[in-house]
C-alpha positions in Angstrom: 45.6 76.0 148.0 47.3 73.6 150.2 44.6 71.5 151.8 42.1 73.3 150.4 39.6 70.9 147.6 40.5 72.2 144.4 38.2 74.5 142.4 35.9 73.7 139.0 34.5 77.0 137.9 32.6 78.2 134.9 35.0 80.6 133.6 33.8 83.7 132.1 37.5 84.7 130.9 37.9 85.2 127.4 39.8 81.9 126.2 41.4 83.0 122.9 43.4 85.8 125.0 44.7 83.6 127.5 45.6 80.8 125.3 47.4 84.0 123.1 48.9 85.0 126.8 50.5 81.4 127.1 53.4 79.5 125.4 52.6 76.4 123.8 54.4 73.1 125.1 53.4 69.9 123.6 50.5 68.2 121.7 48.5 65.3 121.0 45.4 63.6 120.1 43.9 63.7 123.7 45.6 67.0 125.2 47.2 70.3 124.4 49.7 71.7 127.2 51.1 75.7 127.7 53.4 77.4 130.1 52.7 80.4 131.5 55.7 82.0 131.2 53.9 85.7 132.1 52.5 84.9 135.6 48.5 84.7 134.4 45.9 84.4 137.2 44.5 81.2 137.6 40.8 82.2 136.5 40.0 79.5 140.0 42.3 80.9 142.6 43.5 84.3 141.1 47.0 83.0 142.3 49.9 82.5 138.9 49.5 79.0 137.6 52.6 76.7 135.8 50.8 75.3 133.3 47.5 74.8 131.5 46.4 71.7 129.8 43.8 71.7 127.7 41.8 68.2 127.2 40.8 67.9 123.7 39.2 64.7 124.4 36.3 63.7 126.7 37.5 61.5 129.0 41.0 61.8 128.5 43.6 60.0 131.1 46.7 62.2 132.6 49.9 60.8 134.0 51.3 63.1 136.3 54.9 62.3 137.1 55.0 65.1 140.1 52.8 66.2 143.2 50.8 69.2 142.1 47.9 71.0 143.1 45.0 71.6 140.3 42.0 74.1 139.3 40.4 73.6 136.6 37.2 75.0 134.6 34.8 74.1 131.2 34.3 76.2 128.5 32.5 74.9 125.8 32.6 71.5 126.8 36.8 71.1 127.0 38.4 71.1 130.6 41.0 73.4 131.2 43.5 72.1 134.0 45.6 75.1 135.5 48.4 73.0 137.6 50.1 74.9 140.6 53.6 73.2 141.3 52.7 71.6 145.2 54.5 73.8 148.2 
């Protein structure tokens, strides 16, 4: 993923099971974050992701306090952002 441009894909994965697949972190109005605890494919890169957050909120601003590399898809009109911690 390292110089590559990230990835926006339509998923066709099945939401509810890999939201049941992931551990819940955190929460609020404008975002809901999990950590994938279970090395999950990215549904983008096929490569284990860190975490997912889940934008509840359109547009919705994220702060990110470290360098990482991102994928992220739509379904159903919410983004989901799989991070990748940066190599």
């Amino acid at each position: 993923m390292k110089g590559e441009a990230p990835a926006c894909v339509c998923m066709e994965i099945d939401t509810d099971e890999l939201l049941a697949s992931l551990t819940p972190r955190g929460e609020n109005p404008a975002i809901k974050t999990y950590q994938n605890t279970v090395s999950v494919a990215c549904p983008a890169c096929e490569k284990p992701f860190d975490d997912l957050v889940v934008c509840k909120q359109n547009p919705t601003s994220l702060n990110l306090s470290k360098q990482l590399d991102l994928c992220v898809g739509v379904e159903d009109g919410q983004a989901f952002i799989f991070t990748h911690k940066a190599d």
